[in-house]
Each structure stands twice: as structure tokens, then as C-alpha cells.
FINU-855666 format. One line per field, with one value per atom (N, C-alpha, C, O): x, y, z; residue in one letter; residue number from 1. Coordinates in nm, 3 decimals. Last residue first. Layout:
# residues N
X	c(X/...)
Y	c(Y/...)
Z	c(Z/...)
res	c(A/...)
n	c(NUM/...)
This chain:
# residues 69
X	c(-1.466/-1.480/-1.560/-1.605/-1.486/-1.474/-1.474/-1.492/-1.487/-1.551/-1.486/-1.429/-1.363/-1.378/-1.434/-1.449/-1.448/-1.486/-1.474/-1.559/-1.459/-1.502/-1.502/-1.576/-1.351/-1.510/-1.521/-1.579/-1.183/-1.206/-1.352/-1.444/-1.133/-1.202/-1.233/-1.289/-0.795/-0.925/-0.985/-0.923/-0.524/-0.605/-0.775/-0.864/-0.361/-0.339/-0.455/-0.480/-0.427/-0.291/-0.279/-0.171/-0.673/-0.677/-0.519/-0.512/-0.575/-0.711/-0.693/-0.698/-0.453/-0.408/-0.497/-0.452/-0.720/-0.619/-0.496/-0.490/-0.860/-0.915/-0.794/-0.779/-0.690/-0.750/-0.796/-0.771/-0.673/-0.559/-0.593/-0.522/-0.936/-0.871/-0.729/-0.695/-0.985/-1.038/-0.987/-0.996/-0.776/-0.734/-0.841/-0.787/-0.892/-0.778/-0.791/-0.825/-1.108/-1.162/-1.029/-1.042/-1.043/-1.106/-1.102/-1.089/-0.725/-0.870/-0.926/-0.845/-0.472/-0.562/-0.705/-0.792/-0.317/-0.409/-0.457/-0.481/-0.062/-0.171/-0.174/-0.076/0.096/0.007/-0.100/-0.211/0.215/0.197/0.038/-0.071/0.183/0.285/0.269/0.351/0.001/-0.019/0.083/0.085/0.068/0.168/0.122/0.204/-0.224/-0.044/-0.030/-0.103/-0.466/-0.415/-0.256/-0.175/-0.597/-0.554/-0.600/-0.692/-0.531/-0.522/-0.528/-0.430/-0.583/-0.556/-0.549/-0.661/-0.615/-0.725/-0.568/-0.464/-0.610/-0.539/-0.599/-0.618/-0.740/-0.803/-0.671/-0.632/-0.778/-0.769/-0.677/-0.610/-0.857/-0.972/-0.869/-0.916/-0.696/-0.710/-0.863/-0.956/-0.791/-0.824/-0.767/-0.774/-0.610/-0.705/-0.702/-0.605/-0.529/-0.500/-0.607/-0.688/-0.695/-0.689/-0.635/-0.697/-0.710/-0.674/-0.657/-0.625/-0.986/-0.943/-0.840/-0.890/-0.947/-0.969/-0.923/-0.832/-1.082/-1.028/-1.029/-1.134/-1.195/-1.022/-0.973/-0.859/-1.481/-1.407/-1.252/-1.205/-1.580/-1.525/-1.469/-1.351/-1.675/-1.755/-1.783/-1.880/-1.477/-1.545/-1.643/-1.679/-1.429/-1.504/-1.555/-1.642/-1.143/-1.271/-1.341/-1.286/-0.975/-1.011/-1.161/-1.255/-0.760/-0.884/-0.878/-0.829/-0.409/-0.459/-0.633/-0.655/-0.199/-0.352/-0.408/-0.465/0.085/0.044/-0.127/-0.164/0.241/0.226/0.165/0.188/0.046/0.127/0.113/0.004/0.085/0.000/0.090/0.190)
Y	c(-2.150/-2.290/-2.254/-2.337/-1.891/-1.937/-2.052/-2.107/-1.895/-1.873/-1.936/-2.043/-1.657/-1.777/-1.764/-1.653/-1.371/-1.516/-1.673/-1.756/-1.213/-1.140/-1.325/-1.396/-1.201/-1.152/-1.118/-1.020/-1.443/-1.350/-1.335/-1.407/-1.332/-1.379/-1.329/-1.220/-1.320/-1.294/-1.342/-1.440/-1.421/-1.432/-1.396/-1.453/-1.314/-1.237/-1.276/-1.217/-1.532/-1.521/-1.420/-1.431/-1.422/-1.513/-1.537/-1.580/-1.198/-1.207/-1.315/-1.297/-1.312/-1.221/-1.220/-1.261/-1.419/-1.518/-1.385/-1.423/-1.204/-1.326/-1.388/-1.401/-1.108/-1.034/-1.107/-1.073/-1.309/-1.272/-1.171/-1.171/-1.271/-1.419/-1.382/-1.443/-1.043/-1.079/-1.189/-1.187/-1.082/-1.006/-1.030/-1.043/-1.260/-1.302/-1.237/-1.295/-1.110/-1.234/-1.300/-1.352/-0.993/-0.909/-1.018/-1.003/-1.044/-1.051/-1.001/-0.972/-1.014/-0.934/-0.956/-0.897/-0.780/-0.914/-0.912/-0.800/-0.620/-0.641/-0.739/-0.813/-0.661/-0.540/-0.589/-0.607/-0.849/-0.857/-0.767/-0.787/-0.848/-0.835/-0.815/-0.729/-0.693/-0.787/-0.719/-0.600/-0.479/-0.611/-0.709/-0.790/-0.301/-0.246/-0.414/-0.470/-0.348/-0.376/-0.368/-0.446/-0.332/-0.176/-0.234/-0.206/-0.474/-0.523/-0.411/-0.426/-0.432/-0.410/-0.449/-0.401/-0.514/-0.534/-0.526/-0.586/-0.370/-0.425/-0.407/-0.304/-0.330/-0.286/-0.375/-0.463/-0.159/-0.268/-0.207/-0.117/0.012/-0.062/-0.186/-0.280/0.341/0.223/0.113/0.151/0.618/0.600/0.451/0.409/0.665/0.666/0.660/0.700/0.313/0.419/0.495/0.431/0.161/0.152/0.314/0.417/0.014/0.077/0.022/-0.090/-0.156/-0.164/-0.021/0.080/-0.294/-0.190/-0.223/-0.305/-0.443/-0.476/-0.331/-0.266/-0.434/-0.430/-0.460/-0.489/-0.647/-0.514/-0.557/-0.667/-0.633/-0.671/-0.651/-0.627/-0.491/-0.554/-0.588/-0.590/-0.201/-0.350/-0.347/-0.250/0.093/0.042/-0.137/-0.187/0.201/0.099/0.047/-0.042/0.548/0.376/0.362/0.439/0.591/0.648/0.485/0.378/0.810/0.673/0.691/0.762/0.942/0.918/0.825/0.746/0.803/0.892/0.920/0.920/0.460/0.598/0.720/0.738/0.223/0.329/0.425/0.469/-0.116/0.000/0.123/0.132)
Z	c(2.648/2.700/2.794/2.873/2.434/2.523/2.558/2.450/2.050/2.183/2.319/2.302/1.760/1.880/1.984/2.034/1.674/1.594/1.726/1.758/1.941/1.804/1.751/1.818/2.171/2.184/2.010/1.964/2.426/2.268/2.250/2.287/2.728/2.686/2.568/2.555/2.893/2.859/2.793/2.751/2.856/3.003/2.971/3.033/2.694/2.805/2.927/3.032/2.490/2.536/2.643/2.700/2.420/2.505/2.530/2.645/2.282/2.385/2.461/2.583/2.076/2.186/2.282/2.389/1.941/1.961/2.095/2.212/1.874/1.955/2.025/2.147/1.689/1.776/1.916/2.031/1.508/1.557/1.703/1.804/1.420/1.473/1.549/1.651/1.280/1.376/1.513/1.635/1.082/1.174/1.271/1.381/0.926/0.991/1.068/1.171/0.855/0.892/1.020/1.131/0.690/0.821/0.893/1.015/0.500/0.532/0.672/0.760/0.504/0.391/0.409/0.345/0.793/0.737/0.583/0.537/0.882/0.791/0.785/0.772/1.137/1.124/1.047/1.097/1.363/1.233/1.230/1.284/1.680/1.596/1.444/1.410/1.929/1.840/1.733/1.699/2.119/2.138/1.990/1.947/2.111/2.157/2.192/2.275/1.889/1.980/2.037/1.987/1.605/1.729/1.884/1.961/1.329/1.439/1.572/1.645/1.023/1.127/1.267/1.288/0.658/0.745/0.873/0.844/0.367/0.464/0.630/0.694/0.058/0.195/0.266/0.189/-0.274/-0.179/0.029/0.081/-0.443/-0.382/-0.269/-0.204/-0.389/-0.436/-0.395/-0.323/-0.313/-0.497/-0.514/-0.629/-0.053/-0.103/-0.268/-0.333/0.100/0.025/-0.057/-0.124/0.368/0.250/0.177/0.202/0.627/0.608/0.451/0.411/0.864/0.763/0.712/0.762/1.228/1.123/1.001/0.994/1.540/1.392/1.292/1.295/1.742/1.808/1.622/1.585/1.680/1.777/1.737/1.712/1.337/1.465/1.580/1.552/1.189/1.197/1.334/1.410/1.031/1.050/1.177/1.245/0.848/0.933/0.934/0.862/0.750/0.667/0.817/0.883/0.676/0.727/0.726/0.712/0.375/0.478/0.538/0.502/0.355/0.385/0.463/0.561/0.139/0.201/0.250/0.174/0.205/0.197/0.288/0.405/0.074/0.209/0.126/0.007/-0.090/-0.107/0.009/0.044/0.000/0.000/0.000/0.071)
res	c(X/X/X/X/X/X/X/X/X/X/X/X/X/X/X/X/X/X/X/X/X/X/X/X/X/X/X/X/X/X/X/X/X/X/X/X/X/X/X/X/X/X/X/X/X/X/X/X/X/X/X/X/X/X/X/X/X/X/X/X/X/X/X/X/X/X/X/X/X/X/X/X/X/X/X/X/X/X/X/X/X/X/X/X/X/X/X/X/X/X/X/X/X/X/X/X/X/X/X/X/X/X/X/X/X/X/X/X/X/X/X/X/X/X/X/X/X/X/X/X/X/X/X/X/X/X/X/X/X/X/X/X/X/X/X/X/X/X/X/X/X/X/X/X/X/X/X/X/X/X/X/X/X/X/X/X/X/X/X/X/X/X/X/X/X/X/X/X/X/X/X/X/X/X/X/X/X/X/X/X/X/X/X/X/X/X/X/X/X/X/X/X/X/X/X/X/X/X/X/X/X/X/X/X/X/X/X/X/X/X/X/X/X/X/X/X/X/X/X/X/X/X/X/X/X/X/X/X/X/X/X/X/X/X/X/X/X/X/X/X/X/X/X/X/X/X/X/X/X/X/X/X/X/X/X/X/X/X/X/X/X/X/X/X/X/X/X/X/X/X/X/X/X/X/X/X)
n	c(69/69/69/69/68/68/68/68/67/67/67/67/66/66/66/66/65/65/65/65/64/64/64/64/63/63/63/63/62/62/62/62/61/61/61/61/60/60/60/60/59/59/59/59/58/58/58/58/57/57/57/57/56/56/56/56/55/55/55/55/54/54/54/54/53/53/53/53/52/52/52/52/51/51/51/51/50/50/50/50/49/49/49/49/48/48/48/48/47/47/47/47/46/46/46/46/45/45/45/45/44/44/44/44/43/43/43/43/42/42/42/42/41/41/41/41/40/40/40/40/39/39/39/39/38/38/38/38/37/37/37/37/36/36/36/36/35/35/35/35/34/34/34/34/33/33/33/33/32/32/32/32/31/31/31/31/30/30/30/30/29/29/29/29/28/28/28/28/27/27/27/27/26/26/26/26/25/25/25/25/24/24/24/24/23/23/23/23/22/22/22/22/21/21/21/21/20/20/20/20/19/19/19/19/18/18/18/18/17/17/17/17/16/16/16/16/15/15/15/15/14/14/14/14/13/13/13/13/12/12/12/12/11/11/11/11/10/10/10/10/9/9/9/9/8/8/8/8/7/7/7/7/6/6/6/6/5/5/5/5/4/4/4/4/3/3/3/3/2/2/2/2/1/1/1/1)
């Protein structure tokens, strides 16, 4: 994705964002959590999971695709 304009893409999922250059169509899906390592996802879908997946590496409970026990 080219630096400069960048707008963001409203998801679905908590703790998930889309960032997309402006005048391209493609989207790199976010993570706006301080420690999750790998920025872009290309799907919402991942970054949700990744979201989840820290979540429960600190003890808590993922609140976006996986569930609890």
C-alpha cells in the first residue's frame, strides 16, 4: 500500500480496522491492539482471529470469531 492518504474501513469486529490508500480498492485489514505483531491481514476475517487469539494469550475472553470454553 502506497504511504500517503490513507482512509479507514469500518469492521464488523471489535479491536479490527481496515486501512486503505485513497483511490485504491484494496483494503489491509488491522489489528488496534499495543503487542499484536503482524500489522496487515488481507482478510477481516484473519485479523479478527488474531484479535481473539491475543485475547486469550493475556487471560481474557475472545469476543469477536472464537468462543470461550
Amino acid at each position: 500500500m502506497a504511504s500517503g492518504n490513507i482512509r479507514s474501513v469500518a469492521s464488523k469486529y471489535r479491536y479490527v480496522q481496515g486501512l486503505s490508500a485513497i483511490g485504491s480498492d484494496e483494503i489491509k485489514w488491522v489489528v488496534h491492539m499495543k503487542g499484536v505483531g503482524r500489522s496487515g491481514f488481507d482478510t477481516e476475517r484473519e485479523a479478527a482471529l488474531a484479535a481473539d487469539k491475543y485475547l486469550i494469550s493475556k487471560g481474557r475472553k475472545p469476543v469477536n470469531i472464537l468462543k470461550a470454553k
